[in-house]
C-alpha positions in Angstrom: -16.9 -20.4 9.9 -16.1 -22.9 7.6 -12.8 -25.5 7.2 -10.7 -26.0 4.5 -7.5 -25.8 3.4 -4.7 -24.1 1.6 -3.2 -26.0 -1.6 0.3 -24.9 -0.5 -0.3 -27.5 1.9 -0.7 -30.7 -0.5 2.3 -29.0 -2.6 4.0 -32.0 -2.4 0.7 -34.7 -3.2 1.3 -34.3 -7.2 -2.1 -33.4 -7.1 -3.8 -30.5 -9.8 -6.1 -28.4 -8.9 -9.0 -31.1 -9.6 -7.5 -33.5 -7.9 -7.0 -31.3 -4.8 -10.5 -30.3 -4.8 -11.8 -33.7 -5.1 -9.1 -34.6 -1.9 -10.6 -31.7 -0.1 -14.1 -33.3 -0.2 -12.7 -36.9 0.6 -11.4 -35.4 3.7 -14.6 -33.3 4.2 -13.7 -29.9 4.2 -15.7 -27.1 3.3 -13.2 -25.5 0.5 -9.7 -24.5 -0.7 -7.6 -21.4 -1.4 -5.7 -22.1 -3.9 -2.2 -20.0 -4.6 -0.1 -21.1 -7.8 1.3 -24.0 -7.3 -0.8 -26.5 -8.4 -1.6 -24.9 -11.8 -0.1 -25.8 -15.1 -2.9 -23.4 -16.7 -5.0 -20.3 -16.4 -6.7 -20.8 -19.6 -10.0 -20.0 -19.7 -11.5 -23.4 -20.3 -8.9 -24.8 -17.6 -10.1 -22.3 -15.1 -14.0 -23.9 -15.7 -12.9 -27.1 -15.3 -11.7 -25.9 -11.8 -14.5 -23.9 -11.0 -17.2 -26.6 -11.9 -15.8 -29.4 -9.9 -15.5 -26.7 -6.8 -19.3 -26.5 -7.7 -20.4 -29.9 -8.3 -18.3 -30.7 -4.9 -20.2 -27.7 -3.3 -16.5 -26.3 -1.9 -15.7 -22.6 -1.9 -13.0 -21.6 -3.3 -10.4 -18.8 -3.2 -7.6 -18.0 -5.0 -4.2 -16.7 -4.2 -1.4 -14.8 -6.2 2.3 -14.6 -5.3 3.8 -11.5 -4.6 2.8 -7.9 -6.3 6.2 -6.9 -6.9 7.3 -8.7 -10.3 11.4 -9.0 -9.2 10.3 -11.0 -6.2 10.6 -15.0 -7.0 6.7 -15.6 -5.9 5.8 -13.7 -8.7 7.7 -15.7 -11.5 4.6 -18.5 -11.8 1.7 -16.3 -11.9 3.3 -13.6 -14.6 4.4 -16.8 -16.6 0.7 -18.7 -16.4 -0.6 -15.3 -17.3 1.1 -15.0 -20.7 0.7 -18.5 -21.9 -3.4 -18.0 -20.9 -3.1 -14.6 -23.5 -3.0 -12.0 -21.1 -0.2 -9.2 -21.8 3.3 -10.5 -20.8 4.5 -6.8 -20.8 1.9 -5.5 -17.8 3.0 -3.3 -14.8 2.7 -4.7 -11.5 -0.6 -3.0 -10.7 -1.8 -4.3 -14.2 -0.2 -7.7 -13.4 -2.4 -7.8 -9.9 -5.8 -6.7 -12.1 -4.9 -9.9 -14.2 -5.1 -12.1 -10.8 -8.4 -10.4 -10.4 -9.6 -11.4 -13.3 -8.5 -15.3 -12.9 -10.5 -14.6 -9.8 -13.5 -13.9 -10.6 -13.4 -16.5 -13.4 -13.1 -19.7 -10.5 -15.7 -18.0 -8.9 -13.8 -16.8 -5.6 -14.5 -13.1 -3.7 -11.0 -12.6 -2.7 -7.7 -12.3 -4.5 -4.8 -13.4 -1.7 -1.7 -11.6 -2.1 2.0 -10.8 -0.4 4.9 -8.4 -0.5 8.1 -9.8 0.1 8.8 -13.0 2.4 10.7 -14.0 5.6 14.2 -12.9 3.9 12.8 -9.2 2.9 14.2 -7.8 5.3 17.3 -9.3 5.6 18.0 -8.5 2.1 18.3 -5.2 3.0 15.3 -4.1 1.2 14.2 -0.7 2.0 10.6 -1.2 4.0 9.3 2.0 3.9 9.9 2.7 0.3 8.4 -1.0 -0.3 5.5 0.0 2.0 4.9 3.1 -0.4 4.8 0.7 -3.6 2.9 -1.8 -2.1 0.3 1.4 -1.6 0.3 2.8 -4.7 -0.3 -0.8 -6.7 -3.0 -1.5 -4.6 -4.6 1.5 -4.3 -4.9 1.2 -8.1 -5.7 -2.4 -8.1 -8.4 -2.0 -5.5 -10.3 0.1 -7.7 -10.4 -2.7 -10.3 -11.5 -5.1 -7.4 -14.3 -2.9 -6.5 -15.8 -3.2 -9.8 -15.5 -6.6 -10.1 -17.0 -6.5 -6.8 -13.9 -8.9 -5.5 -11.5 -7.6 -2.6 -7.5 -7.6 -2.2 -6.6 -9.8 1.2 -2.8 -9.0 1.8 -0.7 -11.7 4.1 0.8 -10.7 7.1 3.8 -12.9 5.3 6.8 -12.6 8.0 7.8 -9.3 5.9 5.5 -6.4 6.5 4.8 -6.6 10.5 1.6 -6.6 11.6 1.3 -3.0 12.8 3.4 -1.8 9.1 0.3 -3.5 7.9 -1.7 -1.7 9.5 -0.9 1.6 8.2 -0.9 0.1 4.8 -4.5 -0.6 5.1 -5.2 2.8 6.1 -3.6 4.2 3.4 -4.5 2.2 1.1 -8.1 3.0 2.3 -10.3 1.0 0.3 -13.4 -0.9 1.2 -11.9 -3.5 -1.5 -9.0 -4.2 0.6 -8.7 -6.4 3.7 -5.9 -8.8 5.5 -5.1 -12.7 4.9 -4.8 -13.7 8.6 -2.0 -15.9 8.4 -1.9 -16.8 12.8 1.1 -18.8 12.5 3.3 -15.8 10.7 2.1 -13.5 13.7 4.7 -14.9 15.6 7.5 -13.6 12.9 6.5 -10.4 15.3 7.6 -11.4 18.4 4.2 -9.7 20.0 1.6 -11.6 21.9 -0.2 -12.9 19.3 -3.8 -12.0 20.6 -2.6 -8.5 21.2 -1.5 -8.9 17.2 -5.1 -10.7 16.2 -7.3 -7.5 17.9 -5.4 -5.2 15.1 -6.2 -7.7 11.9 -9.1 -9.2 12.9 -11.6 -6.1 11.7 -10.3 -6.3 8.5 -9.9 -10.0 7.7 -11.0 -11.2 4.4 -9.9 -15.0 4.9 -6.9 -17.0 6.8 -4.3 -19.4 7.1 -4.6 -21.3 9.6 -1.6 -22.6 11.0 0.7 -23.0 14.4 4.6 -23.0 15.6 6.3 -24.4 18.2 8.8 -21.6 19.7 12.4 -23.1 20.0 16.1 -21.9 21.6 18.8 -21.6 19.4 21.9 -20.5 19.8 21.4 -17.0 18.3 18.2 -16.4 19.5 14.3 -18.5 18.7 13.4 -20.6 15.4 9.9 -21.3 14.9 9.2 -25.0 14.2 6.4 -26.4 12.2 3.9 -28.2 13.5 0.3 -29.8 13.3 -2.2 -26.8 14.4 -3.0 -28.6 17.9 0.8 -28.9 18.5 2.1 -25.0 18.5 2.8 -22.7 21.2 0.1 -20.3 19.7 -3.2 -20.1 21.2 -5.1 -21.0 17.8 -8.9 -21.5 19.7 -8.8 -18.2 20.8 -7.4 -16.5 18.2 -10.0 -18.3 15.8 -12.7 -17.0 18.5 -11.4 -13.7 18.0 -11.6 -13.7 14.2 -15.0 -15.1 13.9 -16.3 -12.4 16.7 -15.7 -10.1 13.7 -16.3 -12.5 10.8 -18.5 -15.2 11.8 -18.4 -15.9 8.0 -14.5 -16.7 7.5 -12.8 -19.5 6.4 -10.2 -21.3 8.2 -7.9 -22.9 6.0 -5.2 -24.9 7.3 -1.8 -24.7 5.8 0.8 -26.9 6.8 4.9 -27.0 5.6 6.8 -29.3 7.8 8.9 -30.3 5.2 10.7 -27.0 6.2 13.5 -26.8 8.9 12.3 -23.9 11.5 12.7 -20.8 10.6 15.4 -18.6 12.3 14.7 -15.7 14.7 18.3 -15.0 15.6 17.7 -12.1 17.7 21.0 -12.6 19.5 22.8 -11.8 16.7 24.7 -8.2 15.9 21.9 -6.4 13.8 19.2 -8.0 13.9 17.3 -5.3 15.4 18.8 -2.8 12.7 16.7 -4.3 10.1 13.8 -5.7 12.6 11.4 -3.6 14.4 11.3 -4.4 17.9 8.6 -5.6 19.7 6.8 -4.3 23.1 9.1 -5.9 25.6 6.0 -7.9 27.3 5.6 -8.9 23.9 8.9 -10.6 23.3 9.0 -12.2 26.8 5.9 -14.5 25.6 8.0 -16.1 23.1 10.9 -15.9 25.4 8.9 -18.1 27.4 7.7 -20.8 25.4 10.9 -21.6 24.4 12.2 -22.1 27.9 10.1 -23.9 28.9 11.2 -26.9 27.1 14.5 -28.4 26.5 16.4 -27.7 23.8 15.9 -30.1 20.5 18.7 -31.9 19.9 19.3 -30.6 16.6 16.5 -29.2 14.9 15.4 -31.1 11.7 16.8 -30.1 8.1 14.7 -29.6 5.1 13.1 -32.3 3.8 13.6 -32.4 -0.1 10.5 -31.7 -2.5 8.0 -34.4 -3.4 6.9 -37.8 -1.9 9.8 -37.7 0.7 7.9 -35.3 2.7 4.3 -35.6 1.1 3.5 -38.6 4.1 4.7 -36.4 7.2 2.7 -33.0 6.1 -0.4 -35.1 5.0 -0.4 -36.4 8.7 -0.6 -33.0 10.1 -3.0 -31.9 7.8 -5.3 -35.0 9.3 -4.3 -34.1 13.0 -4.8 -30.3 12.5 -8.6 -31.4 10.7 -9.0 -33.7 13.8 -8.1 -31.0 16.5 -10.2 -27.9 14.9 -13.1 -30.1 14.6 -12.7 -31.0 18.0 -11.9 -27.8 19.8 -13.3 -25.4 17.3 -17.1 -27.0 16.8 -18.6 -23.9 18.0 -17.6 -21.8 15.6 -17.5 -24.2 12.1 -20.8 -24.9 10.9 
């Protein structure tokens, strides 16, 4: 396995995509998967500026897109960048992830990362098995591009889709192009034992985030708090060990937002489960308790606002969480 890290993590550094590869390699990692918010360009000539330092660096690098379904906000950026680098502003969605494809291939990375929805999917009120049945029928599609650009589609588990609705979107989707972004922080949005959750994904994973939570009381249920990797609840050694048992290949690429207040799993509150699957009951009792076994915070931190307010405190996790998977995790990087 190698190390690196996601960009969404140095959102807040002012950095481009040069200058993030070139911090990468100051902190010796191995690479970066980039998603979109670092770039002001997918021009052609911008996109080999990018791809040469990655080279002259000697990082990998990946590259993310937003979400596949154009009315959801992650998708604004990408469809934008795409137009004003000449590609057709007036694409479907399956067209518009074929156009990610293509950025893809031109920086040089094997895997297009890509999500659904987002933590508030569901409470939204969106339909999930009708958005299951989209998400099938773009990628389906879109993998067969992939293929012959002989690239493959890695979908997040992104606290929308669970793990096991993934799952069955794989299957369905039933390419050899298509595979999972193991993000093994957001397995927790499941409320199942996480290495219970890892065993189903791992087969099939294409690259990760790697990332942790702390699990927290509130009063309508959990929240999951950010945290350096070596500071969450979730059992990130073995879960790595599990991952590279499949993929010994894989990169691990930290992603760290603590500039975020944690996020809510108020399962104590009327309807939750209406909208949420629930979880094996041995399952939920694992988060259940984490989170009593430590007091209650206080009051659990706000958001931090955008820029160098919270640039410092989430480029001191990313050094602990290099720090702690170097230490613990030495057997498996190389």
């Amino acid at each position: 396995m190698k190390l690196g890290v996601d960009s969404y993590t140095l959102r807040n550094s002012g950095l481009d995509p040069v200058g993030i590869l070139h911090l990468a390699r100051q902190l010796d990692l191995d690479g970066v998967l980039f998603e979109l918010s670092p770039f002001a360009s997918l021009r052609d000539r911008d996109l080999e500026q990018i791809r040469a330092t990655a080279e002259e660096l000697g990082l990998y690098l990946e590259l993310g897109m937003g979400s596949i379904f154009h009315g959801h906000p992650l998708a604004e950026k990408g469809r934008r960048l795409l137009a004003e680098a000449g590609h057709a502003p007036a694409a479907s969605e399956t067209q518009t992830v074929i156009q990610h494809l293509e950025v893809a291939r031109k920086l040089g990375s094997g895997i297009l990362r890509c999500v659904a929805g987002d933590l508030f999917t569901r409470d939204a009120g969106h339909d999930m098995a009708q958005l299951a049945d989209d998400t099938v029928a773009i990628l389906r599609e879109a993998c067969q591009a992939a293929a012959a650009m002989g690239l493959k589609i890695a979908i997040e588990n992104h606290a929308d889709f669970t793990v096991r609705e993934l799952a069955s979107i794989l299957a369905r989707v039933h390419s050899p192009a298509f595979g999972f972004t193991v993000d093994t922080g957001n397995l927790a949005f499941d409320l199942d034992e996480p290495l219970r959750l890892t065993q189903i994904m791992a087969p099939y994973a294409l690259t990760t985030h790697f990332k942790n939570y702390r699990v927290i009381r509130t009063p309508r249920g959990l929240a999951l708090e950010n945290c350096a990797v070596g500071d969450g609840d979730l059992d990130q050694v073995t879960i790595a060990e599990v991952l590279a048992g499949y993929h010994p290949e894989m990169h691990l690429n930290i992603e760290i937002h603590s500039q975020f207040a944690p996020f809510p799993l108020d399962i104590l509150k009327p309807g939750y489960w209406d909208r949420h699957p629930a979880p094996p009951g041995d399952g939920l009792s694992w988060y259940l308790a984490k989170c009593w076994a430590r007091d209650d915070p206080p009051q659990p931190p706000a958001n931090l606002a955008d820029g160098p307010e919270s640039w410092p405190i989430e480029r001191a996790h990313l050094e602990s969480s290099i720090r702690w998977t170097r230490q613990r995790l030495g057997h498996l990087l190389h």
